[in-house]
C-alpha positions as CSV (number, residue, x, y, z in Angstrom):
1,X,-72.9,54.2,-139.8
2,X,-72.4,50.6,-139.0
3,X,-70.6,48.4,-141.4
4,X,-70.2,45.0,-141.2
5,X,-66.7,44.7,-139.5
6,X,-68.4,46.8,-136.7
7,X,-71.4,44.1,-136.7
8,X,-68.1,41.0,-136.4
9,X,-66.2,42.7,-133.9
10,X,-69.5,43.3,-131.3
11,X,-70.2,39.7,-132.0
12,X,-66.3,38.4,-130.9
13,X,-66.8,40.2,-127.9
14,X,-70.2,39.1,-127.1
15,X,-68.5,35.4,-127.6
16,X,-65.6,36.8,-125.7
17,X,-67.6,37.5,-122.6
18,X,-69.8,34.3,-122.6
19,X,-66.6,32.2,-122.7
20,X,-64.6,34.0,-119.8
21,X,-68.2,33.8,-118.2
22,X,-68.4,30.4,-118.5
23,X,-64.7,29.3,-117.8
24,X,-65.3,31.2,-114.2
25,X,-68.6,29.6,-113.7
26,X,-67.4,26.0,-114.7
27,X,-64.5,26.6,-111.9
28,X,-66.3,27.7,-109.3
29,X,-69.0,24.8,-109.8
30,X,-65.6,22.3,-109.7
31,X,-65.2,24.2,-106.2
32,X,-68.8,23.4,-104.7
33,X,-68.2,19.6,-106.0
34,X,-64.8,19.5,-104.4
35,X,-62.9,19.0,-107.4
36,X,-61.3,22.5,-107.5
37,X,-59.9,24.3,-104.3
38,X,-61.6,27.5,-103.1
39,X,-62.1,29.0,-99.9
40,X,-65.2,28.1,-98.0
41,X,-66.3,31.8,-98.2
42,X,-66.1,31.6,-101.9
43,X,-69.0,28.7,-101.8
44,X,-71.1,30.5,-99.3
45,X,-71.1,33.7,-101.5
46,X,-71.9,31.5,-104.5
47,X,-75.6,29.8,-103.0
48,X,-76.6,33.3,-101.3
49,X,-75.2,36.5,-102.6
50,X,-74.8,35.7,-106.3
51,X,-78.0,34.8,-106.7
52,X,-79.6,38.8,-106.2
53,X,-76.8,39.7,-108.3
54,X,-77.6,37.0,-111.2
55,X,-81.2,38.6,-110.5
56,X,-80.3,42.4,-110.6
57,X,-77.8,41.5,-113.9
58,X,-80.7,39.9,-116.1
59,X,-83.2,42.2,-114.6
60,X,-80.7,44.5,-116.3
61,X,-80.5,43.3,-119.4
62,X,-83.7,42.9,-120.3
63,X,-84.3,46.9,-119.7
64,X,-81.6,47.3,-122.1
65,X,-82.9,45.0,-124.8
66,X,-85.9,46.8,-124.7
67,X,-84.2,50.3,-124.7
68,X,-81.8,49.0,-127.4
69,X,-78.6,50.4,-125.7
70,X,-75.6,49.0,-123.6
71,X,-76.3,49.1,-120.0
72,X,-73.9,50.5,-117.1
73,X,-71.5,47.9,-116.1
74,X,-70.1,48.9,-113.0
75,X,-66.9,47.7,-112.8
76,X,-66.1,49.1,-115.9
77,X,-68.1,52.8,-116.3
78,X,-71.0,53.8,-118.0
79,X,-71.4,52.1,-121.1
80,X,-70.8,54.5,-124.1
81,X,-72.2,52.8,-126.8
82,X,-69.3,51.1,-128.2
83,X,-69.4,47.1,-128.2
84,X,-65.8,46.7,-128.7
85,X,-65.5,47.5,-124.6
């Protein structure tokens, strides 16, 4: 059964995510504007291969909205369900 602490915690970590996700992306846009220091590797990887991955991620995620479950991360396992990962 879900109660509503379960419901709060799944929620902090959603937030959780979003802000680490956003901290990253906000430093490596500094980088391509030559405001942060990165390695020129770094930028090339940003305008080719991360685009197919943003693709292949929300691609992703919408199959698991509309199967209602927590899709397979692969840097961290197959999801098991539990949103406090």
């Amino acid at each position: 059964m879900v109660t509503p602490m379960d419901v709060a915690l799944a929620g902090l970590g959603v937030w959780r995510r979003q802000m680490q996700s956003a901290a990253i992306m906000g430093m490596r846009m500094s980088g391509l504007g030559a405001a942060w220091s990165m390695p020129p590797s770094e930028a090339l990887d940003l305008v080719t291969k991360s685009q197919a991955e943003f693709a292949e991620a929300s691609r992703r995620m919408s199959l698991a909205l509309l199967e209602q479950t927590i899709p397979h991360r692969p840097d961290r396992g197959q999801g098991g369900g539990d949103a406090r990962v």
